[in-house]
LOGUPA-676131 format. One record per residue (C-alpha): x, y, z. Coordinates in steps of 0.05 Angstrom, whole numbers, plus 5000, padded with zeros to 4 digits. Layout:
XYZ ...
This chain:
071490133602 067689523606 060289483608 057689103672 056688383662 049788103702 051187403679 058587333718 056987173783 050386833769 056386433728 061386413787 055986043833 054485543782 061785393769 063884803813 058484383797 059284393727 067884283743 065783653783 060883423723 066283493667 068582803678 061582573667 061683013608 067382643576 063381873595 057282043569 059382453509 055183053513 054583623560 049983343627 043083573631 045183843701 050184293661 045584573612 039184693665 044485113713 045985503653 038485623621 037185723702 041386413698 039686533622 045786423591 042186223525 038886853516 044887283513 043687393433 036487253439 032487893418 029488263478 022488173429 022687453460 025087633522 033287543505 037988043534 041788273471 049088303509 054088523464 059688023451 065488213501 059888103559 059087383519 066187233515 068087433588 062786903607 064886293564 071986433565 069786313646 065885663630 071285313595 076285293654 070984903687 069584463633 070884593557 065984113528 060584503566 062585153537 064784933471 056584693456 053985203500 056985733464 054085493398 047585443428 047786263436 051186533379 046386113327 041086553371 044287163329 044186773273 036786593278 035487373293 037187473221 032286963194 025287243184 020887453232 015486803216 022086423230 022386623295 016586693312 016085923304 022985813338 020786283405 013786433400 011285833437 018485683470 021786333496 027785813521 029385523445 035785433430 038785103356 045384683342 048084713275 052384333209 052784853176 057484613119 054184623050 053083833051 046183723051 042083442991 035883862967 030583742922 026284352907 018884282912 013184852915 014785392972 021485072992 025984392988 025983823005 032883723053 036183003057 043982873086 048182653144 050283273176 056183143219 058683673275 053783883311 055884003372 050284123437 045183673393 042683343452 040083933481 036984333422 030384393402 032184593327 037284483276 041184973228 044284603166 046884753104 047084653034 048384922955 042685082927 042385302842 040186042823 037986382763 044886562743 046985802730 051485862799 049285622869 048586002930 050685763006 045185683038 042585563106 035785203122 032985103197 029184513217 025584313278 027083673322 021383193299 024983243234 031382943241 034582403283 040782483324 046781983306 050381833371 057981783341 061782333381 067781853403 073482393403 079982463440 078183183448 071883653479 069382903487 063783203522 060883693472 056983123444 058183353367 054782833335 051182723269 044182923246 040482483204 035682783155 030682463101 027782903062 024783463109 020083993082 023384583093 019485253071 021785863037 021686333099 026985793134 031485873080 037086453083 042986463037 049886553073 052187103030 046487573051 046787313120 053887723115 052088273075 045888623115 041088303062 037887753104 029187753113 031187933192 035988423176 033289133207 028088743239 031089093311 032789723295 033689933369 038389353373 045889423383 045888643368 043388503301 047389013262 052588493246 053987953194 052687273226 060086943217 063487403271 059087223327 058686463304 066786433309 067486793367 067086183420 072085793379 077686253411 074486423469 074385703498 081285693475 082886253514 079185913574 082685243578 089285713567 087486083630 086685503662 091785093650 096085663676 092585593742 092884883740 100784783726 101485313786 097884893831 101384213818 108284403797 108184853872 108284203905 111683693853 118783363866 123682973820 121482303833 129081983828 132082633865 127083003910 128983653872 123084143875 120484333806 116584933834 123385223847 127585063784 128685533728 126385093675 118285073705 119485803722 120685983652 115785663622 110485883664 112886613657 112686563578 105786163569 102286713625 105387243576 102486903511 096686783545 095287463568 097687663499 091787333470 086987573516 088888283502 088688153429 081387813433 078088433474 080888803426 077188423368 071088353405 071289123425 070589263352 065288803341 061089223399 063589853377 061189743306 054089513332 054090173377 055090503317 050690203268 057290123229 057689533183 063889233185 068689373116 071888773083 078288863110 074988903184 071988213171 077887943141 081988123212 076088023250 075387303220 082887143225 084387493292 080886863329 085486363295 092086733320 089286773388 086785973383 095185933352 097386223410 092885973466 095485233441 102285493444 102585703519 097784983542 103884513504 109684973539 106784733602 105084033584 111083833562 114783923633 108383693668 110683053682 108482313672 102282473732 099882913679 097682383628 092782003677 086782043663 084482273737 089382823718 085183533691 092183763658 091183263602 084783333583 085984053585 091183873529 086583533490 081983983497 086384533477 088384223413 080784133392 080484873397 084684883335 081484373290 075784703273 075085053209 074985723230 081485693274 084585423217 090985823213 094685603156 087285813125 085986493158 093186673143 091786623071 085186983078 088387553114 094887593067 090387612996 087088193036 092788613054 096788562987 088688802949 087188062920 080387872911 077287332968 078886722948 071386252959 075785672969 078385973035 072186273056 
């Protein structure tokens, strides 16, 4: 049985203003300020926030329910806003002077990312010195720090993934997001020049994943924090997906109810064709709902537990999403494709739904010709393959 949710009808009442704003989302290129003060106004943000900082902790089903919500309104919102809490969890497992720098003076402090090991370092005393152009970053506009990453040599003659978090004043924000999908996320670059970034706002990945991070244990009443970071930081990928799925399901009932053959008068409502497909895409659909609760009931149950998850738990748990984002795509381009010419105006919410759709699946971790691999290596006993990671 579910847990109650106290964030879902808080979200309901929000809802329609953040539907109207999503075509302002898509002209300005980033999520509206309206969009992101309605959501902060029923503390959305804090979901993974520790309660030490006055966060709720909600496990990640309540999360998902709530952004798979969001997107149907407007993807772009959810896609950033969805970022904007799980790198919350993330920064939980930083240490404790970390966060107290991050929330101590700003309870409501919320971090985009680019997390992809291209930044430049330079190590000085007590840290680096960070330099790059860190693409990706979706929510920028509205974040008051920065998570990046970067490679950084060890003692062994190797280098370790690492993550470093930086505050505003010390990048600049490169406004390039023009992209035919989640046009509204505003994803854009960060600019960094050498940034001081000290030792305790350094974390490599691999610990971050292995229960070896400084904030690791630092809530031990939590049933949050006793997770590896990548889980959490995947799970909105799929769960928007699943949200513009949902709705475009809604959306193709509504117009093809009323729509006639423009040369015959024929009603489509009524013909088999727009029957079947919207029979096949709700059962996909609701096929990859029923898959995702499953995949984020694990992740609860293991933080319930104080269970870390095994290898081959994170190898399903990080390749579950992908199938689901596979699948989500599937059902949206079943209904496109007999949605008519109407559907490709720009007034029209069926094709940006589309686009968005497709977005869902370009991003690394909904990769599926990647996670397949990943998953297969797994199940026939190979070794991880870093390449895929």
């Amino acid at each position: 049985m579910k847990k109650p949710n106290p964030l879902l009808e808080d979200l309901k009442s929000i809802l329609p203003v953040i539907a109207a704003n999503a075509f302002q989302a898509e002209r300005d290129r980033q999520v509206p300020a309206e969009n992101i003060a309605l959501l902060k106004g029923i503390g959305l943000h804090r979901v993974f926030q520790p309660k030490a900082f006055g966060g709720m902790e909600l496990s990640l089903p309540q999360f998902a329910d709530c952004i798979a919500l969001l997107a149907g309104a407007c993807a772009s919102t959810a896609w950033a806003m969805s970022l904007l809490c799980t790198h919350s969890h993330q920064l939980a497992l930083f240490s404790a002077k970390l966060q107290q720098e991050v929330w101590g003076l700003d309870p409501n402090a919320t971090a985009s990312s680019s997390i992809a090991p291209f930044g430049r370092t330079e190590e000085v005393e007590d840290g680096v010195l960070f330099s790059g152009e860190m693409g990706w970053s979706s929510g920028c506009d509205h974040a008051e720090w920065a998570i990046v990453g970067f490679r950084r040599p060890n003692a062994e003659g190797t280098q370790d993934y690492c993550f470093a978090v930086l505050p505003r004043s010390d990048y600049q924000i490169r406004d390039d997001w023009f992209a035919a999908g989640m046009k509204g996320s505003g994803t854009k670059t960060l600019i960094i020049d050498k940034a001081w970034v000290p030792e305790h706002r350094i974390q490599k990945a691999k610990d971050m994943m292995e229960g070896k991070s400084a904030g690791f244990g630092l809530y031990p009443d939590s049933k949050v924090f006793y997770s590896p970071y990548r889980p959490y930081f995947a799970s909105g990928f799929s769960t928007v997906s699943l949200g513009v799925a949902e709705r475009m399901l809604e959306v193709f009932r509504e117009k093809t109810r009323t729509r006639v053959r423009a040369y015959t008068g024929a009603a489509v409502g009524a013909a088999t064709p727009a029957l079947m497909r919207l029979a096949e895409s709700t059962h996909q659909v609701a096929a990859a709902r029923a898959f995702l609760e499953k995949t984020w009931a694990e992740h609860a149950e293991h933080s319930e537990q104080q269970r870390y998850p095994s290898r081959e738990t994170l190898a399903f748990w990080r390749t579950n999403q992908a199938y689901a984002t596979k699948m989500c795509i599937q059902a949206v381009d079943r209904l496109f494709e007999a949605a008519g010419g109407n559907a490709w105006f720009e007034h029209n919410e069926m094709q940006r739904l589309f686009r968005d759709s497709h977005m869902t699946g370009a991003h690394a971790y909904t990769d599926y010709d990647v996670c397949a691999q990943i998953l297969g290596r797994e199940l026939m006993g190979l070794e991880p393959d870093p390449s895929l990671a």
